[in-house]
Structures are given as structure tokens and as C-alpha cells.
SEVOKOL-186318 format. One record per residue (C-alpha): residue number from 1; residue in three letters; x, y, z. Coordinates in Angstrom, 1 decimal. Layout:
// SEVOKOL-186318
+-----+--------+--------+--------+--------+
| num | residu |     c1 |     c2 |     c3 |
+-----+--------+--------+--------+--------+
| NUM |    ALA |      X |      Y |      Z |
...
+-----+--------+--------+--------+--------+
This chain:
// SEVOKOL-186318
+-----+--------+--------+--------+--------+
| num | residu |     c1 |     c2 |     c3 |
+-----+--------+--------+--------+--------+
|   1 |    UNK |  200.7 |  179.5 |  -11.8 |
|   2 |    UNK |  200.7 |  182.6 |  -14.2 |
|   3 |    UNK |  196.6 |  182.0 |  -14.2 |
|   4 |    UNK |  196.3 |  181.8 |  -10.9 |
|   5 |    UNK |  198.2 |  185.3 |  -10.1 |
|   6 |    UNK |  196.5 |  186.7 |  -12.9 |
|   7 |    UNK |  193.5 |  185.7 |  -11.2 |
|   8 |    UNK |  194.7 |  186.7 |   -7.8 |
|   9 |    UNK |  195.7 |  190.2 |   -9.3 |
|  10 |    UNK |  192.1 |  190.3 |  -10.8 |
|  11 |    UNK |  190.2 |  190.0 |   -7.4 |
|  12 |    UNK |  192.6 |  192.7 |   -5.4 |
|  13 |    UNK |  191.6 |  195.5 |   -8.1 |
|  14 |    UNK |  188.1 |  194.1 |   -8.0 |
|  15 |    UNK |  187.8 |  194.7 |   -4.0 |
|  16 |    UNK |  190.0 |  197.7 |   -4.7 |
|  17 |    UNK |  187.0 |  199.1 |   -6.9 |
|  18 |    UNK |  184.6 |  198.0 |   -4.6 |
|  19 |    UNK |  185.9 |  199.7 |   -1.5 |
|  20 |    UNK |  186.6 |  203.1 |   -3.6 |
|  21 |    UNK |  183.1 |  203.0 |   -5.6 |
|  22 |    UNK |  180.3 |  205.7 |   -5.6 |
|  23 |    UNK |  181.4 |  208.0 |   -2.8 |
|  24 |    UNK |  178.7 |  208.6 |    0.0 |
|  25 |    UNK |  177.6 |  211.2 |    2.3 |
|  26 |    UNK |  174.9 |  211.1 |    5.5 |
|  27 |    UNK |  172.7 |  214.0 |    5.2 |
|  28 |    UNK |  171.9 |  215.3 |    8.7 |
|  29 |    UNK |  173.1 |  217.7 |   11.1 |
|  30 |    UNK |  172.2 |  216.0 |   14.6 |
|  31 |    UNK |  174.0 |  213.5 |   16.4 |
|  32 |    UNK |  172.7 |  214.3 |   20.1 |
|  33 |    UNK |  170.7 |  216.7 |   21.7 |
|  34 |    UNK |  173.5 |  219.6 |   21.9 |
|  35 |    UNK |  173.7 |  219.8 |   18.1 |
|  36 |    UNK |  173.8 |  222.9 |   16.3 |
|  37 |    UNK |  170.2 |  223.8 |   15.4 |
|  38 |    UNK |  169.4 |  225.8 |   11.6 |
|  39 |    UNK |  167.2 |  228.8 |   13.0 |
|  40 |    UNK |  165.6 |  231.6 |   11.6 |
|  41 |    UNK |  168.6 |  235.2 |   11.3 |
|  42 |    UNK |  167.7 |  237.9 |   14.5 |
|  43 |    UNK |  166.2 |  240.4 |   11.5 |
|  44 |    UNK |  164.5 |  240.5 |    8.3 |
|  45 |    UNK |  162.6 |  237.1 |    9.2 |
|  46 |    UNK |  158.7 |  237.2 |    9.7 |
|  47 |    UNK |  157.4 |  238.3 |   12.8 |
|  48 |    UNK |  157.7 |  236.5 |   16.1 |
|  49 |    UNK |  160.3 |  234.4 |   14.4 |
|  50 |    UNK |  163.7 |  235.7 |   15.0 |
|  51 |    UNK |  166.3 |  233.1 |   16.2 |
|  52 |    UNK |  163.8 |  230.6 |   16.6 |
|  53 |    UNK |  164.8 |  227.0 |   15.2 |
|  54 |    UNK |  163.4 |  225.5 |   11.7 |
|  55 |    UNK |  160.0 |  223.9 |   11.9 |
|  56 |    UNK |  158.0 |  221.2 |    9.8 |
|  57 |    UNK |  157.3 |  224.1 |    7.5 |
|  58 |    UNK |  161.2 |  224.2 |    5.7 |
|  59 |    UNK |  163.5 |  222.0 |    4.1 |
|  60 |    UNK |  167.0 |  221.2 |    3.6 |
|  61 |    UNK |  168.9 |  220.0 |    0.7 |
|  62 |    UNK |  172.6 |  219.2 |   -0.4 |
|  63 |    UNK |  175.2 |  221.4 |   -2.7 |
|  64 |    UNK |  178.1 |  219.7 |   -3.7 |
|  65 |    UNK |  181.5 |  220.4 |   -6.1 |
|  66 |    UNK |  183.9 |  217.5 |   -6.6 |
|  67 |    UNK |  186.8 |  219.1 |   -5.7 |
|  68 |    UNK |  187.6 |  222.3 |   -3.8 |
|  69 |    UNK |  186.0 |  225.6 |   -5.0 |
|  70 |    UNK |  185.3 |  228.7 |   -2.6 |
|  71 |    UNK |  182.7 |  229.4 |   -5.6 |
|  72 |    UNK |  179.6 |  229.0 |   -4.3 |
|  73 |    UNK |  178.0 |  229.1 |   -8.2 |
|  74 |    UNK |  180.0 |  225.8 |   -8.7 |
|  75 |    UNK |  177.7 |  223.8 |   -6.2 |
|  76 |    UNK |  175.2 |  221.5 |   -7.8 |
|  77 |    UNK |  172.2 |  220.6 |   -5.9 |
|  78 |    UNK |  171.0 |  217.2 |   -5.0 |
|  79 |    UNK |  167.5 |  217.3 |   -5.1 |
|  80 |    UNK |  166.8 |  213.0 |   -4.0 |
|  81 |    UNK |  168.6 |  214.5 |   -0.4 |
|  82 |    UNK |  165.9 |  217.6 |   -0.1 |
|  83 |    UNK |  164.4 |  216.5 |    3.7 |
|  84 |    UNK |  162.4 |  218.3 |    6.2 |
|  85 |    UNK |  163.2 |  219.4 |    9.2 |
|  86 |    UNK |  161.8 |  217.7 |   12.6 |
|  87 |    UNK |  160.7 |  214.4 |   13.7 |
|  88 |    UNK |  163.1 |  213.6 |   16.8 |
|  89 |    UNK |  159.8 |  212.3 |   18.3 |
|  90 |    UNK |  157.1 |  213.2 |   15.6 |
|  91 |    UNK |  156.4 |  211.0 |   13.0 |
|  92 |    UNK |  154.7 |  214.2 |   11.2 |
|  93 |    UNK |  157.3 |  216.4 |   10.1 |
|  94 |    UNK |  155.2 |  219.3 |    8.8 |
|  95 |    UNK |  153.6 |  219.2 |   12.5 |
|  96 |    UNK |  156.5 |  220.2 |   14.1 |
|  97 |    UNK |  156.5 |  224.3 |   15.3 |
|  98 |    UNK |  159.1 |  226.5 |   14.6 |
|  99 |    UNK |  161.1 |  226.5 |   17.8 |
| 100 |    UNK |  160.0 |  223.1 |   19.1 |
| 101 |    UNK |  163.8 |  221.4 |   19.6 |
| 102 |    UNK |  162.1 |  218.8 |   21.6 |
| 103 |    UNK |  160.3 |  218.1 |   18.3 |
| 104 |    UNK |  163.4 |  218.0 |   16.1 |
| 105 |    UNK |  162.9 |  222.0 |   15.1 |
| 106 |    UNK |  166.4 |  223.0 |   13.4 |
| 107 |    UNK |  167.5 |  219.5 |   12.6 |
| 108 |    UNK |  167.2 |  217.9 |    9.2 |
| 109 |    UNK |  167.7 |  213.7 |    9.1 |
| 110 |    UNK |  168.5 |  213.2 |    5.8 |
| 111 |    UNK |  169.3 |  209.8 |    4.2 |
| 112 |    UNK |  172.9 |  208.4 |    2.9 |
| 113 |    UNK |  173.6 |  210.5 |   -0.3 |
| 114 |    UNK |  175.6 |  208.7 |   -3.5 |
| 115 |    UNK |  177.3 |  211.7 |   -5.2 |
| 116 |    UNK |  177.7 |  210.6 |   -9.0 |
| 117 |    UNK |  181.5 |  211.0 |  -10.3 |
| 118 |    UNK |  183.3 |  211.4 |   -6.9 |
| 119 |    UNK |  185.0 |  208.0 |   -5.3 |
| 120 |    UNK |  184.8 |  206.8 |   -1.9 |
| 121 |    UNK |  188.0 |  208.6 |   -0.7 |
| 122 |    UNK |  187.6 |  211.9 |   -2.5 |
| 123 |    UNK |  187.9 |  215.3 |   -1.3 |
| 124 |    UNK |  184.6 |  217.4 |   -2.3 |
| 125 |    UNK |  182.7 |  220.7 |   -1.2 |
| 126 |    UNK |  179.4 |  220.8 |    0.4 |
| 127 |    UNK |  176.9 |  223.1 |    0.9 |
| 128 |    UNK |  173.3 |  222.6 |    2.9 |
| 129 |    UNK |  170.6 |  225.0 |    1.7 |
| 130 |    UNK |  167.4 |  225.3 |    4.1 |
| 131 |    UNK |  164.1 |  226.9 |    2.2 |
| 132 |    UNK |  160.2 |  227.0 |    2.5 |
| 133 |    UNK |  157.5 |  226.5 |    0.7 |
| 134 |    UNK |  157.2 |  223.7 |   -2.1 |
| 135 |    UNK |  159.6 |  225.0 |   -4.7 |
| 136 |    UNK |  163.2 |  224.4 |   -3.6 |
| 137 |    UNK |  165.7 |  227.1 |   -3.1 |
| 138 |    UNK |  165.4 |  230.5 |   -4.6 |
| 139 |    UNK |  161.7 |  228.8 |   -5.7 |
| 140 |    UNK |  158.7 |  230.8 |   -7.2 |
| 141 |    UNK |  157.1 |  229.7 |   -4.1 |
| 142 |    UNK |  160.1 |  230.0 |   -1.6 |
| 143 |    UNK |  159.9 |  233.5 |    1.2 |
| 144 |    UNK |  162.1 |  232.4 |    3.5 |
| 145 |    UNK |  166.2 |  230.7 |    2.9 |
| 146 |    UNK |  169.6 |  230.5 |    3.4 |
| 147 |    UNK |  172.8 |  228.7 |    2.8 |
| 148 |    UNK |  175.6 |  227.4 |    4.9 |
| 149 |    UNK |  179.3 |  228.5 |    3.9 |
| 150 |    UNK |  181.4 |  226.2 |    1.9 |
| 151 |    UNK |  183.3 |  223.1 |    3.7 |
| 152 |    UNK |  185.1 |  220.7 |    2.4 |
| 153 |    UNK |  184.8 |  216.3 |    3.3 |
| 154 |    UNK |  186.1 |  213.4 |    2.1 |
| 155 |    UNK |  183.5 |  211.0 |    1.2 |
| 156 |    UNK |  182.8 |  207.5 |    2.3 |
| 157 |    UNK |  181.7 |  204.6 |    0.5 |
| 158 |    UNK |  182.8 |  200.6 |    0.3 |
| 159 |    UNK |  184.8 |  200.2 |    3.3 |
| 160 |    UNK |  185.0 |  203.6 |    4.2 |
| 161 |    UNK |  181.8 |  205.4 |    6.1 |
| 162 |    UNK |  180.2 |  207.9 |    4.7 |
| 163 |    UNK |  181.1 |  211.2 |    5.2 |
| 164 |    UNK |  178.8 |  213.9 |    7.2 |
| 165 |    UNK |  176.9 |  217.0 |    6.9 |
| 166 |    UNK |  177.8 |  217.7 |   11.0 |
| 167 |    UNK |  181.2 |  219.2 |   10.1 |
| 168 |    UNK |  179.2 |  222.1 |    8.3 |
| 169 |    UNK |  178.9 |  225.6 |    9.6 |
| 170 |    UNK |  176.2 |  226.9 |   11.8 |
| 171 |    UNK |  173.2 |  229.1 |    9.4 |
| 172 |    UNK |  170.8 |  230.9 |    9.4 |
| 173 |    UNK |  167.4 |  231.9 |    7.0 |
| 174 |    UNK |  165.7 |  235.4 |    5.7 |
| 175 |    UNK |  163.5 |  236.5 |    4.1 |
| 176 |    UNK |  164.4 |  236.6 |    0.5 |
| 177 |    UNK |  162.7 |  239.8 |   -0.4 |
| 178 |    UNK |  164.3 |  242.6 |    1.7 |
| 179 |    UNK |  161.5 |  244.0 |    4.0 |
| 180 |    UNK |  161.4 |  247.8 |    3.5 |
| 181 |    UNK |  162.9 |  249.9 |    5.8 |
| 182 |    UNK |  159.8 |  252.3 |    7.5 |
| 183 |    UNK |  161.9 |  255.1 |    6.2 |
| 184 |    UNK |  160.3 |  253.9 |    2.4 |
| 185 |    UNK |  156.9 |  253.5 |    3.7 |
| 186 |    UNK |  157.0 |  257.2 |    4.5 |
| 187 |    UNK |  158.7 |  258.2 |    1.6 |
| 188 |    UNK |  155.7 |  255.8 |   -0.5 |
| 189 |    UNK |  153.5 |  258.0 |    1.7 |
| 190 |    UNK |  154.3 |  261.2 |    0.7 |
| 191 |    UNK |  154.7 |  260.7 |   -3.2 |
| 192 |    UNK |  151.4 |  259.2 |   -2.9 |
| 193 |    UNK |  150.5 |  262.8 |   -1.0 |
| 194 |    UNK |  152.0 |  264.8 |   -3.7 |
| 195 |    UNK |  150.1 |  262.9 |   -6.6 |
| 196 |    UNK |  146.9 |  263.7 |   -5.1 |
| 197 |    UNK |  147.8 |  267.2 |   -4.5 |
| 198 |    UNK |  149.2 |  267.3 |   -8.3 |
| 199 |    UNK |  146.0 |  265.5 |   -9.5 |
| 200 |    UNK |  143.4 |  268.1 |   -7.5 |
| 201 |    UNK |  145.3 |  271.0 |   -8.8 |
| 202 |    UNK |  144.8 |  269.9 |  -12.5 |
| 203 |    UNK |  141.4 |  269.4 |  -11.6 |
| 204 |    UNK |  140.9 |  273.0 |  -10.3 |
+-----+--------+--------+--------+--------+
């Protein structure tokens, strides 16, 4: 009798572990074709580009903090979620234009993400970052990024489904070097001006 309820006991913290393992998140931001799209900011984006959806050309990838923080130097990336953005109906995802929603442009469809030390159940704070180029956020090779705000979810995993990036807030991307005002160009302009006077003047 006692073996068997020890046995019994055994099983329920087994399922128990089970159902509140490795806790899980789906990394995407679409779930029909109203969905909030990523797009480029109205200024200080390349030209032509302004408010235009993410193309083939960018990626997205997934902060996270177990626990709550509004800190957003606590967040640790997850570089296995980094995806790119596109492929609704391209199986190319570098093909698809900036701008092209029917093409996917400003979604990302990332796979189900295990984060490492936080339970199914467990309350944590995400982040989704959105770069170019082939070097990750704030990269050597990166011109253009942005982040989304901090929001919190509670993960899935075992019995419970996994949490979403969809609850995240709307974001947009820069340029990551400020592009200089024309005001600087002119001032560049004349110290260049007065250089060449000061040199000519030596000279004489």
C-alpha cells in the first residue's frame, strides 16, 4: 500500500515536471493579414524608404529577462530565434521588397523558442529587435535597427502553449548613424572654405 502511494506520489510530480518544464515562446508577429507590420521610422531611414514595411533584406531576433525589468540592458538575446522577415508566399526570404505585404514584408515567422532557466508558467520580459545586414543588432555590418519596448508574457511549455511575440508593441527602424542635418554640410563647407583661404594666404 505505502509503495504503491509512494509510487502514485512519484508519477504526479513527474507529470507535474513535465507540464512545467523548459518554458516556450512562438517567435512571430503575424496571425492574419491585418497584423501589425515592423516598418521602416517616417525620418532618418534611407531614401525612398520611409514607413515602408521590412523586406528580405532585415532580420528579427528575441530579448528576453526572466522576470520583470523595465531595463532594457537586462535583455539577453537569443540568437537560434534570429529570422527574416517575408515569405507569406515566397519561399525566398531575401527576395522579398521592402514594402511588399503581400510578400510577407514587416512580418517575421520565427520558430517555437525554449528560453533556458524560465518554467512553463513563468512570467518574463521580451524584447524583438529588427536589424540588417549579416552582423546582428548594433553589428559592425548593421546601418539600419530598432527595438520594440518591453512587454511582459507568461511562457508556455508541457501542457501549456507557448507564449507569443503578437502581444508586443508596434516598432519601427533607423538608421543607426544619425544622418547630418544640411545645416552641418554647410558649416563642413565653409571650414573647408576658410582652410583654403588660410592655406593661400600662408602661401602668399
Amino acid at each position: 500500500m505505502k509503495k504503491t502511494l509512494a509510487l502514485a506520489i512519484l508519477g504526479a510530480v513527474a507529470g507535474v515536471a513535465t507540464s512545467y518544464g523548459q518554458g516556450t515562446v512562438t517567435f512571430h508577429n503575424y496571425f492574419s493579414s491585418t497584423s501589425p507590420t515592423v516598418k521602416y521610422a517616417a525620418s532618418n531611414v534611407p531614401a525612398g524608404k520611409a514607413g515602408l514595411a521590412l523586406g528580405g533584406g532585415f532580420a528579427a531576433e528575441l530579448g528576453w529577462f526572466n522576470g520583470i525589468t523595465t531595463d532594457s540592458s537586462q535583455i539577453t538575446l537569443v540568437a537560434s530565434s534570429i529570422t527574416g522577415f517575408g515569405a507569406v508566399s515566397s519561399a525566398f526570404p531575401n527576395a522579398v521588397a521592402d514594402g511588399d505585404l503581400s510578400s510577407g514584408a514587416g512580418w517575421y515567422f520565427g520558430p517555437v523558442v525554449a528560453l533556458s532557466g524560465a518554467g512553463a508558467g513563468t512570467v518574463v520580459t521580451l524584447e524583438v529587435v529588427a536589424f540588417n545586414g549579416s552582423s546582428g543588432f548594433n553589428g559592425a555590418n548593421t546601418t539600419v535597427q530598432g527595438a520594440s519596448g518591453l512587454f511582459q508574457v507568461t511562457l508556455g511549455g508541457g501542457a501549456l502553449p507557448p507564449a507569443t511575440t503578437i502581444a508586443g508593441p508596434n516598432f519601427t527602424v533607423a538608421n543607426v548613424a544619425a544622418v547630418p542635418e544640411p545645416s552641418i554640410f554647410a558649416l563642413a563647407g565653409l571650414g573647408a572654405a576658410g582652410l583654403m583661404t588660410l592655406r593661400r594666404n600662408k602661401k602668399a
